[in-house]
Residue frames relative to the residue before (quaternion, step in Angstrom):
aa qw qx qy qz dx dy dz
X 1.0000 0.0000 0.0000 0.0000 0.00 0.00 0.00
X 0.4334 -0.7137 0.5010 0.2274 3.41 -0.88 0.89
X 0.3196 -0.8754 0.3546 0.0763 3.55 -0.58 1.01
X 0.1736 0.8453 -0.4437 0.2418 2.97 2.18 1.19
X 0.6643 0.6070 -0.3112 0.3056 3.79 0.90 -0.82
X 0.4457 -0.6953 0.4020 0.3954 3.26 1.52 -0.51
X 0.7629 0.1846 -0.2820 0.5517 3.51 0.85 0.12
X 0.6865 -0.6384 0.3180 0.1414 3.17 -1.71 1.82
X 0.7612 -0.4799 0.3395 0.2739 3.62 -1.10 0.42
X 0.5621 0.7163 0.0655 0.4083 2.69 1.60 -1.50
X 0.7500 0.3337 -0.0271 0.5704 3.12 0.44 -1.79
X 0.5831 0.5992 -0.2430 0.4918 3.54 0.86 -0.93
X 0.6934 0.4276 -0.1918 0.5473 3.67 0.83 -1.10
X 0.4718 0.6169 -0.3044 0.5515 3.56 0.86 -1.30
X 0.8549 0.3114 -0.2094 0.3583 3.90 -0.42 -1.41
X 0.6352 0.4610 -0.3813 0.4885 3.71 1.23 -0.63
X 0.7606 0.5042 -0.2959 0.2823 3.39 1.04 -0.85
X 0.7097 0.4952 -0.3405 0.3677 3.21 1.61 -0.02
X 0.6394 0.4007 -0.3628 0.5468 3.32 1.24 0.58
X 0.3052 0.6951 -0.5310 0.3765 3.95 1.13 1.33
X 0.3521 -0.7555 0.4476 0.3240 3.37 -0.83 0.32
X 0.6495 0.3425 -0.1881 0.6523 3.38 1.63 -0.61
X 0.4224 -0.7032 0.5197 0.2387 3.58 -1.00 1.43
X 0.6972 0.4819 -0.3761 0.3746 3.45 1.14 -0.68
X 0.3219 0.6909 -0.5889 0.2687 4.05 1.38 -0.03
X 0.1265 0.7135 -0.6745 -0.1415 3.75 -1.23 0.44
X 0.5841 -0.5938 0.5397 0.1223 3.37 -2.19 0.73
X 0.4248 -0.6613 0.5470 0.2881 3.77 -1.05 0.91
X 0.3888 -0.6071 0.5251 0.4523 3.44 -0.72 0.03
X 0.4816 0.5481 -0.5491 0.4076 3.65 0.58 0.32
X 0.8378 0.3868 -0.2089 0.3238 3.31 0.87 -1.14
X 0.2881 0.7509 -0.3769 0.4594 2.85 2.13 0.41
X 0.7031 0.5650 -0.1035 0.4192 3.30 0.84 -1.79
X 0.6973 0.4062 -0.2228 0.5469 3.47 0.66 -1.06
X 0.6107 0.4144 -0.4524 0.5005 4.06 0.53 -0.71
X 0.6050 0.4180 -0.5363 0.4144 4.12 0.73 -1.10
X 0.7294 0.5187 -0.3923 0.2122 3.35 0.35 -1.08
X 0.4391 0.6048 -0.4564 0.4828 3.95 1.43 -1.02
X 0.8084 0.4085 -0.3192 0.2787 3.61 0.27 -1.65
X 0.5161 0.5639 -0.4326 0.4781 3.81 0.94 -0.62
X 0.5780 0.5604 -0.4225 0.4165 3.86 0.74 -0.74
X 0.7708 0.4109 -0.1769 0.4536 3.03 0.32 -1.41
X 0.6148 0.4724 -0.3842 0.5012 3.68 0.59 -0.62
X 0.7166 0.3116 -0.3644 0.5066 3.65 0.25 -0.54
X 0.8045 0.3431 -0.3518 0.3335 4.02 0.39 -0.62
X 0.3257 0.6724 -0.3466 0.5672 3.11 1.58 0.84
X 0.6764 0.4322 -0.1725 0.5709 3.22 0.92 -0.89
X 0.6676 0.4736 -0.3055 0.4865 3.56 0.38 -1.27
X 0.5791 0.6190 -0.2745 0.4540 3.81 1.04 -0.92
X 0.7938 0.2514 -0.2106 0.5122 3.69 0.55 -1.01
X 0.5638 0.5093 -0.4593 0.4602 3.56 0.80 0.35
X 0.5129 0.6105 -0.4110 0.4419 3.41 1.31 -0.72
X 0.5988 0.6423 -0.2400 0.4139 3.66 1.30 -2.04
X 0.7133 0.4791 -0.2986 0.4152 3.00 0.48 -1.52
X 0.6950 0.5582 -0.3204 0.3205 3.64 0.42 -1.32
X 0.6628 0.6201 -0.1522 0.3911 3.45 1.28 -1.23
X 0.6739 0.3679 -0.1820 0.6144 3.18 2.01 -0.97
X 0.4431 -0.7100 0.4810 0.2612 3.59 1.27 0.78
X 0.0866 0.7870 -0.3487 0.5016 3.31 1.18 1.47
X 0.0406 -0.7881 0.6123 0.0485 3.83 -1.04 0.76
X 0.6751 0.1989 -0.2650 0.6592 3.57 0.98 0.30
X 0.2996 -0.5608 0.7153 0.2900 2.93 -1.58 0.64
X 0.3922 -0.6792 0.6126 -0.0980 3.35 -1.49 1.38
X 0.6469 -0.3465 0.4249 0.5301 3.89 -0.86 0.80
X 0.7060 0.5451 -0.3860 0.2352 3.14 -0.14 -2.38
X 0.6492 0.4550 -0.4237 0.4381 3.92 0.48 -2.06
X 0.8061 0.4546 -0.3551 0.1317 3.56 0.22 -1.40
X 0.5340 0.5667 -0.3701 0.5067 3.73 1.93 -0.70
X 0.7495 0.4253 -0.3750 0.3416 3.79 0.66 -0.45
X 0.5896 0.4834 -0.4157 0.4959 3.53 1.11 -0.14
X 0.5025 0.6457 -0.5176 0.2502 4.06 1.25 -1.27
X 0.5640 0.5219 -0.5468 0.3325 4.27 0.33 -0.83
X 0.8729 0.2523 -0.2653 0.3224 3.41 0.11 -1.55
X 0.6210 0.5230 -0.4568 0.3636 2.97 0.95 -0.22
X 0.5024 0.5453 -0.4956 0.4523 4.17 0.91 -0.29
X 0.6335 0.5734 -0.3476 0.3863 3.92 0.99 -0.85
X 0.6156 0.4999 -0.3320 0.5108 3.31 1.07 -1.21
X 0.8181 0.3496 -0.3249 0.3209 3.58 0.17 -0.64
C-alpha cells in the first residue's frame, strides 16, 4: 500500500480489525488502501469543519468543543 494518505498499513488494518466479528475475517490490500484513503477524508474534513466552528465562534484555535459540534453532521455526511 502506498503510504501517500498518511496513515500506515498497519494501523489501518489494526482499526478494521478491531471492530470484526470473526478474528479470522481478512482485508485486500486494496481495501486497505481505499479505507486509509476514506480516513484521510474524514480526518482532514473534520478539520476543515472545526476551523469553519472556530471562525464562526470568533475563535483562534480550533478546540475539542469546534470539533464535538461539527462530529453530528459530519457522521451524517459520511
Amino acid at each position: 500500500m502506498e503510504e501517500t494518505s498518511g496513515f500506515r498499513k498497519e494501523l489501518v488494518s489494526r482499526l478494521l480489525h478491531m471492530n470484526f466479528r470473526d478474528s479470522k475475517t481478512k482485508v485486500s490490500g486494496d481495501a486497505l488502501q481505499l479505507m486509509a484513503e476514506l480516513l484521510k477524508i474524514f480526518v482532514v474534513e473534520a478539520a476543515v469543519r472545526g476551523v469553519g466552528q472556530a471562525q464562526a465562534e470568533d475563535l483562534d484555535v480550533v478546540d475539542v468543543d469546534q470539533l464535538e459540534k461539527v462530529l453530528p453532521q459530519l457522521l451524517l455526511d459520511f
